[in-house]
N, C-alpha and C positions, 0 to 999 in steps of 0.2 A: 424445556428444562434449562435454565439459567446458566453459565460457563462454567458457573463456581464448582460444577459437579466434577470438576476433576481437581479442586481446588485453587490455590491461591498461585497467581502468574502469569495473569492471562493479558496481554500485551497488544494494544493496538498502536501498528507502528504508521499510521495516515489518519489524522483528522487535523482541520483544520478549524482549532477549538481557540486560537490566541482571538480577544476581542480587536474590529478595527482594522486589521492589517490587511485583508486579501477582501474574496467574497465569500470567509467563512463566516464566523459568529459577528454578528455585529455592534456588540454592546458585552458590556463584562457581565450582565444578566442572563443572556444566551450563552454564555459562557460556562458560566457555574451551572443552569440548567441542564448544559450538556454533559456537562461532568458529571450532574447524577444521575442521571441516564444510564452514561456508561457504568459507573458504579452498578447502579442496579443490575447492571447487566449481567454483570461480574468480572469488569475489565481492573486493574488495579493500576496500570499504568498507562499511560496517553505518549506518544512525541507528537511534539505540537511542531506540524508542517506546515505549516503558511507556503504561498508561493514563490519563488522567485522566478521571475520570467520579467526582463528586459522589456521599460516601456509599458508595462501594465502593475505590477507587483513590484515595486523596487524595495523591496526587504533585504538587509544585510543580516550580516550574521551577530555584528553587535547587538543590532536592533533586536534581531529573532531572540538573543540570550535575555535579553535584561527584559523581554517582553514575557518569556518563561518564567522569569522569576518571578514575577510581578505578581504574576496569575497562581501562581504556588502558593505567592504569600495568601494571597483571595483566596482560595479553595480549603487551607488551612484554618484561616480565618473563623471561614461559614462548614466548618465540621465534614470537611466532602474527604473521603478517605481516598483519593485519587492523588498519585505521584505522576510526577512532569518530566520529560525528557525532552532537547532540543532537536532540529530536524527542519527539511524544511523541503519541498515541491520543486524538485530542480528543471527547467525547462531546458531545450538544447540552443546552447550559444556555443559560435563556434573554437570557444576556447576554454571548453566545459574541462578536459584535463586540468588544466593548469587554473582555473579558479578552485576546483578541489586542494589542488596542491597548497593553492596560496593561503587557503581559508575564505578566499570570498564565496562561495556557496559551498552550502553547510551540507555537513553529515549527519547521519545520524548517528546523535551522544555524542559526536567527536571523533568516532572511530571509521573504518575504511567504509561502511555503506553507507549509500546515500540514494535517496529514492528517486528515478527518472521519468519526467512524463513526458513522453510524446506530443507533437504537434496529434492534437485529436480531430481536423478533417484532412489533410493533405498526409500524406506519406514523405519526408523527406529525405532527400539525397544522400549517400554514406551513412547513412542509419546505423549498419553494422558497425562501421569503422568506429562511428566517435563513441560508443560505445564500448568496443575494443581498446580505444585510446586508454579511456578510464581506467578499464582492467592494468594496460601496459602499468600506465601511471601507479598501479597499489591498492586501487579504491573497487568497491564491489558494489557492481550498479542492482538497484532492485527495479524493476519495470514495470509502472504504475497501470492497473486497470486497462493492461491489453485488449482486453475483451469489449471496451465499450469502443476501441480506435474506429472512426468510419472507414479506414484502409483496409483493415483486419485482412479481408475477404482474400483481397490480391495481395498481401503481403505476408500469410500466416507463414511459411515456408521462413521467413525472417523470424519470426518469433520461434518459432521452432528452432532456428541455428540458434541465437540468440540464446536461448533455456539449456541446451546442449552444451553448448561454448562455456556455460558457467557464470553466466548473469540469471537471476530470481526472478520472478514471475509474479508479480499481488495483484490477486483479485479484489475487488469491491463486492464487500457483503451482500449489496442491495443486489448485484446483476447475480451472482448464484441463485437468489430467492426470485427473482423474477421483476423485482422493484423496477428496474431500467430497462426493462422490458423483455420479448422472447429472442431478438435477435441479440442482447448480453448473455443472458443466459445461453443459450444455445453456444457459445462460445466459451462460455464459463465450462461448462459440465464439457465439451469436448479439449479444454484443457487439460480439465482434473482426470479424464478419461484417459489422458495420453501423458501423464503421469510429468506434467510442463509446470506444476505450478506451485508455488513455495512459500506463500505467504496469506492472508487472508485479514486486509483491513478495514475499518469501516468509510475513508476518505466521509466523513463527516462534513457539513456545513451550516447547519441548520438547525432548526426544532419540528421540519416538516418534512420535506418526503428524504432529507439526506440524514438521519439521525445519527448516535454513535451508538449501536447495535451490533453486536459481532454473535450472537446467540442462535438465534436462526439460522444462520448461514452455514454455521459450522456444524450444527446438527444434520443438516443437509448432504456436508462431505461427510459426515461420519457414517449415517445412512448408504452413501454413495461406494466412501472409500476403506469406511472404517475409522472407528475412534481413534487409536493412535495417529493416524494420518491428518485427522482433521486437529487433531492436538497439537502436532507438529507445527502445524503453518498458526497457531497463535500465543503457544507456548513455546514450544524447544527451540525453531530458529527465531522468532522475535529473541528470546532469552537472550542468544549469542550474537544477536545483533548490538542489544545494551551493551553487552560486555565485551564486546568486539574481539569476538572469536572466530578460527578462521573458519571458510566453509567447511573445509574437508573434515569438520570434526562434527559437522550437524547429519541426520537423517536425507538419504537423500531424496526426493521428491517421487511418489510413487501413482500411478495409476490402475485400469484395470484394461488397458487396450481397446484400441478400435472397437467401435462397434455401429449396428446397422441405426441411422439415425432421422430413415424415414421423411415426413413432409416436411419438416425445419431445414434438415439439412439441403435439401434440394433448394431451398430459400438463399441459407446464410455459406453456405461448406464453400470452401475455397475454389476460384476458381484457376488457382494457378497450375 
């Protein structure tokens, strides 16, 4: 069943859809491709995250704006009924507060959140803290695709404070469905189990196994958690993210508790 079934609003707040800039879409044809996709899907709005990470990705936040525009004008152009919002893949440098502050890495829409990824094979040092900083500073970190981290294992106890403390939680569509394999998943579903996770994007790149699909997935925690909940994490807090509302006025993040999780878990479950 397609998103639309709960109508118009449906919000993916991670793909990486601008042509050119990172190792998301690589031509303004996979571009537009993607966006109808997601149309199809029944997504009606995109921010378009590209990455910044120091030394690999050097996207500014000029660049990132006028790169939105660009692609807006192209999407209008070729009839694609999909709106754009700015945004971008924030990696941790260590003066991630105060690049917020300044404007050199972007928020998202401009307002207090902004999306946070993880070093994805090393765990690094003050994790919590520079994390904390951000919050000090104003800004409300959302925490990219926890679930696929290679740390996860010996670190969940961190993500745990971390979702507690009042930083977000987004899953990637594909690891709830099983795309990224049983060890996301298995991580995904003991997320949403333990009532940690707040958002659900497609972190798109591609036309092949990273699409911009948020449909399945959610049917998934709807299944798991219940329709309103899985509503929540792509409707009502994306909504308040656009509009840069503060948490305390969104749903808060709900589960269904611990439970027995068998030959996986003896695989992936923490061992801290």
């Amino acid at each position: 069943m397609p998103l639309g079934f709960w109508g118009t609003g449906v919000i993916d707040l991670h793909c990486h859809l601008l042509p050119g800039v990172d190792d998301g879409a690589t031509d303004l044809e996979t571009s537009l491709e993607m966006a109808r996709i997601a149309v199809e899907d029944g997504v009606t709005l995109i921010a378009c995250t590209p990455h910044q990470m120091p030394g690999y990705y050097e996207n500014t936040a000029s660049g990132i704006r006028q790169a939105v525009i660009d692609l807006q004008a192209q999407l209008d152009a070729a009839g694609v009924a999909l709106r754009l919002t700015t945004g971008a893949d924030v990696h941790l440098v260590p003066d991630m507060a105060a690049g917020l502050r300044e404007g050199r890495l972007m928020t998202l829409a401009n307002g207090r959140y902004f999306l946070f990824e993880p070093p994805h094979n090393t765990a690094p040092p003050r994790l919590a803290d520079a994390v904390f900083d951000t919050m000090a500073a104003g800004f409300h970190p959302i925490i990219t695709h926890p679930e696929r981290l290679r740390w996860i294992e010996d670190h969940y106890d961190t993500m745990t404070l971390l979702a507690k403390s009042g930083a977000w939680m987004q899953l990637t569509a594909g690891s709830i469905t099983g795309r990224f394999g049983k060890r996301a998943q298995y991580w995904s579903e003991r997320m949403l189990d333990e009532g940690l996770v707040h958002l659900i994007a497609s972190d798109a790149h591609n036309l092949r196994a990273r699409i911009p699909k948020l449909s399945s997935a959610v049917e998934a925690v709807a299944q798991r958690l219940g329709e309103q909940a899985a509503q929540d994490m792509v409707v009502t807090r994306p909504r308040a993210v656009i509009e840069n509302a503060s948490p305390s006025e969104c749903p808060p993040a709900v589960g269904r508790g611990p439970a027995k999780r068998g030959f996986w878990s003896g695989l992936f479950g923490s061992r801290g």
